[in-house]
C-alpha positions as CSV (number, residue, x, y, z in Angstrom):
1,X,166.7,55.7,40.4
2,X,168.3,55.0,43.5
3,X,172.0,55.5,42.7
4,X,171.2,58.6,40.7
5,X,169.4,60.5,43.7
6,X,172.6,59.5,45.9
7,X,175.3,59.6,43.9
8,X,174.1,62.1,41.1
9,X,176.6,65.4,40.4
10,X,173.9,66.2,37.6
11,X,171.3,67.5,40.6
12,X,169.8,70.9,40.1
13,X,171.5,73.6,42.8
14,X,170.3,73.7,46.1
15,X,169.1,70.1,45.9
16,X,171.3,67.8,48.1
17,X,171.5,64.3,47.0
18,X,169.1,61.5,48.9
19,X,166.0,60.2,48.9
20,X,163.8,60.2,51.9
21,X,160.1,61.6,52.9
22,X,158.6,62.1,56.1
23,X,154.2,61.7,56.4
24,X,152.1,62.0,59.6
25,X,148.9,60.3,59.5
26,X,146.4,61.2,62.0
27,X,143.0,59.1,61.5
28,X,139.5,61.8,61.5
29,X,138.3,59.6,64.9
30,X,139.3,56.5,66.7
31,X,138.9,52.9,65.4
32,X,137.9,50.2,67.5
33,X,137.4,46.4,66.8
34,X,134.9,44.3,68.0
35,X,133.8,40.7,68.2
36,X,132.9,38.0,70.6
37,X,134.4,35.2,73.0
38,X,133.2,32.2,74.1
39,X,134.0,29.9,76.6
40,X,133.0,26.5,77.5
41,X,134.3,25.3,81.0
42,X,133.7,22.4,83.7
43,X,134.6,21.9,87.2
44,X,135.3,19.1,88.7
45,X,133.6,18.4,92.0
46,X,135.7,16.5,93.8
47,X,139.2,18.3,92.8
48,X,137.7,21.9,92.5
49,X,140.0,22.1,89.0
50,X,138.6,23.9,86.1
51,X,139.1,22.8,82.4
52,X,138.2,24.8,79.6
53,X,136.8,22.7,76.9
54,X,135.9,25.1,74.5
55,X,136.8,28.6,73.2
56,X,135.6,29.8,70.4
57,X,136.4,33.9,69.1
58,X,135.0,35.5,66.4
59,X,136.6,38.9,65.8
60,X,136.6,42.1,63.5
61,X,139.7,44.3,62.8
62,X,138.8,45.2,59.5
63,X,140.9,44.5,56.2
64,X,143.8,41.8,57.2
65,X,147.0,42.6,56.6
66,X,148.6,39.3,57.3
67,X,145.6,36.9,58.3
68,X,148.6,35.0,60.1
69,X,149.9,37.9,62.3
70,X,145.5,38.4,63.0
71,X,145.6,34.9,64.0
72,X,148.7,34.6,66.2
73,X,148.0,38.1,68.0
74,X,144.3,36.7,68.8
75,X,146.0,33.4,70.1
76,X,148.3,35.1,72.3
77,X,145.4,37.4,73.4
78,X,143.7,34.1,74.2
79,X,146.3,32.7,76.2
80,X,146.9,35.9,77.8
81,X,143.1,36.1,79.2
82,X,142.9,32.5,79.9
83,X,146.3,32.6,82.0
84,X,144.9,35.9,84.0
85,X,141.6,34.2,84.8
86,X,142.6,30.7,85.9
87,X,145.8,30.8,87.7
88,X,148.1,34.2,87.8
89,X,147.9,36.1,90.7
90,X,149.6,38.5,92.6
91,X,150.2,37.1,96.0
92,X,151.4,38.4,99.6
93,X,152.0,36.5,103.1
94,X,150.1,37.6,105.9
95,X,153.2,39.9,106.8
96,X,153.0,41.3,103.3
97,X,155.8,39.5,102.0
98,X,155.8,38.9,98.1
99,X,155.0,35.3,97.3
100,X,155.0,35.1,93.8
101,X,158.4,37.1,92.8
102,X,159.5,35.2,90.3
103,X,158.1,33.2,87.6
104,X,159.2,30.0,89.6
105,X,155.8,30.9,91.7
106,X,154.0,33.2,89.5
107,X,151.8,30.3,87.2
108,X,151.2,31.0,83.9
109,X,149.2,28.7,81.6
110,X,151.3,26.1,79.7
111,X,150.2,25.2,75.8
112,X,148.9,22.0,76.7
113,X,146.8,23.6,79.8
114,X,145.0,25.6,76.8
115,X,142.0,24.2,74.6
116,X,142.3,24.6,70.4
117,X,141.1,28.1,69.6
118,X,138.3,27.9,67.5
119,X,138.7,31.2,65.1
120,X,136.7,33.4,62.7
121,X,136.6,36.6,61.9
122,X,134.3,38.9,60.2
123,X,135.4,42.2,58.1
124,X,134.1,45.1,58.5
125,X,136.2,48.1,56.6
126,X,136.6,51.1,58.5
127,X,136.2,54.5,56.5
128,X,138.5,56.7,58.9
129,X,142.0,55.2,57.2
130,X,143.0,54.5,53.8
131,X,143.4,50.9,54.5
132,X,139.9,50.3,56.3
133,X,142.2,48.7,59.3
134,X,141.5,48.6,62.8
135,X,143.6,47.4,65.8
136,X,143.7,43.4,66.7
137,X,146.4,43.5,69.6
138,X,144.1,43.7,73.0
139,X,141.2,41.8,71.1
140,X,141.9,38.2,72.2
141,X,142.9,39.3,76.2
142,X,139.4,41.8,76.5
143,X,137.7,38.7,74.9
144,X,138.7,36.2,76.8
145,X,138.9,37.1,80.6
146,X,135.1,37.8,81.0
147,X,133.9,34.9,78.6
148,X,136.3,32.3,81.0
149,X,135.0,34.2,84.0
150,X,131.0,33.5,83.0
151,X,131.6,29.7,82.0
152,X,133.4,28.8,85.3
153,X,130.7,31.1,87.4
154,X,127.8,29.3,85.0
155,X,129.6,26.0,86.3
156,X,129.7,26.7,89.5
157,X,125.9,28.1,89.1
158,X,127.5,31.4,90.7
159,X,126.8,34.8,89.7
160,X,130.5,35.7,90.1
161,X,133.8,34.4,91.8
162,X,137.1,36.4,91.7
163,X,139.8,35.4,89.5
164,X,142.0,33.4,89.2
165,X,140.0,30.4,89.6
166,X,142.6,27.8,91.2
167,X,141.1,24.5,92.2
168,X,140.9,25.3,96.2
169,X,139.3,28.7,96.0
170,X,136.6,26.4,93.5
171,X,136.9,23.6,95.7
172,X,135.6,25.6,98.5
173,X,132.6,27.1,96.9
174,X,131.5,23.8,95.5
175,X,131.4,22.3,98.9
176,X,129.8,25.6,101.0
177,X,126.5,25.2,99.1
């Protein structure tokens, strides 16, 4: 079918030869997932460090796709939240001089820093698109900053400390009580 759309001379007049189509979809209302995060964390007393122990996500997107792409966008997510609540940071010098330029001082979380995600998912089909699909990419990083920020504030028995939680800022608060 191919080869006779592109290389046909037997094509009615006025009909060049090719195949292509063009379709816009544009969805009745917006889709959003949903789900939860949980986080299990403990800080030690004498070091200040937090270690997460336990995270578990359950999220929603709808009809999968590719259950594996889900999976590895939600881990990434994950990591994403975790490294923006326990250690990166934006930092100056008292002369506001950037300190953390480069990735040589900005920290990030390495894989073994990270606890095994522990992931479900329910599905819920949406009835605004053919495919009863929703969006997964921001679900692990909206999940996971505020359920790390309430198990290090529940260890620390602290309605709230501002990210990231490095061991001295922790350290500090453990000892001014």
């Amino acid at each position: 079918m191919a080869a006779t759309a592109n290389l046909s001379n037997t094509l009615a007049t006025g009909i060049e030869p090719g195949l292509e189509t063009t379709v816009f979809f544009e969805p009745e209302a917006c889709v959003f997932p949903f789900g939860t995060h949980i986080c299990v964390a403990e800080v030690d007393k004498e070091t200040g460090n937090a270690e997460i122990t336990r995270f578990v996500a359950v999220d929603d997107c709808g009809r999968q796709i590719n259950p594996l792409l889900v999976q590895g966008q939600v881990h990434g997510g994950i990591a994403q939240g975790i490294g923006q609540a326990m250690v990166e940071g934006v930092e100056y010098s008292e002369d506001g001089q950037l300190l953390t330029a480069t990735l040589m001082d900005y920290a990030m979380p390495l894989a073994s820093e990270l606890p095994v995600f522990e992931l479900d998912h329910t599905i819920t089909l949406t009835p605004v698109n053919p495919l009863g699909v929703k969006g997964v990419g921001e679900a692990g990083t909206i999940g996971s900053t505020p359920a790390v920020a309430a198990a290090v504030a529940d260890a620390l028995n602290v309605a709230h400390v501002d990210m990231p939680f490095k061991a001295e800022k922790l350290w500090k608060i453990i000892h001014q009580q």
